[in-house]
N, C-alpha and C positions, 0 to 999 in steps of 0.2 A: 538645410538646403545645400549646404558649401558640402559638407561631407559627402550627400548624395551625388553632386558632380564630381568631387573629386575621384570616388568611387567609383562611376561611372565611367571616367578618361582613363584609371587604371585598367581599367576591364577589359576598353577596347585595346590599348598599347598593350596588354599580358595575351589579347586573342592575337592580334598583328604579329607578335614577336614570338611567337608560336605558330601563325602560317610560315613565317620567314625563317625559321628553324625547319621546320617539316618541308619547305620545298629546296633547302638547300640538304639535305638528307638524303631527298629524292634521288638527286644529280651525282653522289657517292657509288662509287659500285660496289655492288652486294658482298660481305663480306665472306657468306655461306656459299658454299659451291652449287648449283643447281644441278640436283640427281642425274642420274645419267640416261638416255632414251631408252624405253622397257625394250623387250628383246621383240623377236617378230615371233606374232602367234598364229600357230600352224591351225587350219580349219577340221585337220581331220581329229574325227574324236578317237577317247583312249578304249581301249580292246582288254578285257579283265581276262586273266589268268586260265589255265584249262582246271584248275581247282576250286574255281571261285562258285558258288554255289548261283542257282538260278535263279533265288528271287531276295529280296530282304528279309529283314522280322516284320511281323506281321503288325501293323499299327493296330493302336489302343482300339479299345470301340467309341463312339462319340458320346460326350457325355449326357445327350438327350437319353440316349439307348442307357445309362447306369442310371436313370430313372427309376422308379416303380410308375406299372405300368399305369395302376389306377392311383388318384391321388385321394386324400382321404379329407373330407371337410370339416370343420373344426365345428360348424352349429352342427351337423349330420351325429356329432360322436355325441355332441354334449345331450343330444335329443335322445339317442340310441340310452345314457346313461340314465336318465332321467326317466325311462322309460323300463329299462333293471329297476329299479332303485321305486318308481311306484308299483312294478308288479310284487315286489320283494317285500312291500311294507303292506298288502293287502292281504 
């Protein structure tokens, strides 16, 4: 029980002495210079070259579309096989 409180009074004096460190830190001025204000940005947009071609590359197709069209069922094949395989053996 003596350890648990002792324990305990540490904890709180090691949080306390760590608020007390962290707000006198606060009050230090910044050691890092703070960047300097971005420049001013103009509203008009940019105008491409008399060279520059009129469209992009052409994007991928969507991968729904690199599908097959029809999908193929798995009891569909085993039945189709089953179905070789008794005419085969008659």
């Amino acid at each position: 029980m003596q350890r648990m409180l002792i324990g305990g009074v540490a904890a709180l004096c090691m949080a306390g002495g760590g608020l007390l460190v962290w707000q006198s830190m606060a009050t230090e001025p910044s050691l890092i210079p703070a960047p300097p204000p971005p420049a001013a940005i103009s509203d008009t947009l940019p105008v491409a070259g008399s060279d520059a071609p009129n469209f992009g590359p052409a994007h991928p197709p969507h991968r729904r579309c690199l599908k097959p069209a029809v999908r193929r069922c798995v009891s569909t094949d085993m039945k189709a096989i089953r179905m070789s395989l008794s005419h085969a053996l008659k």
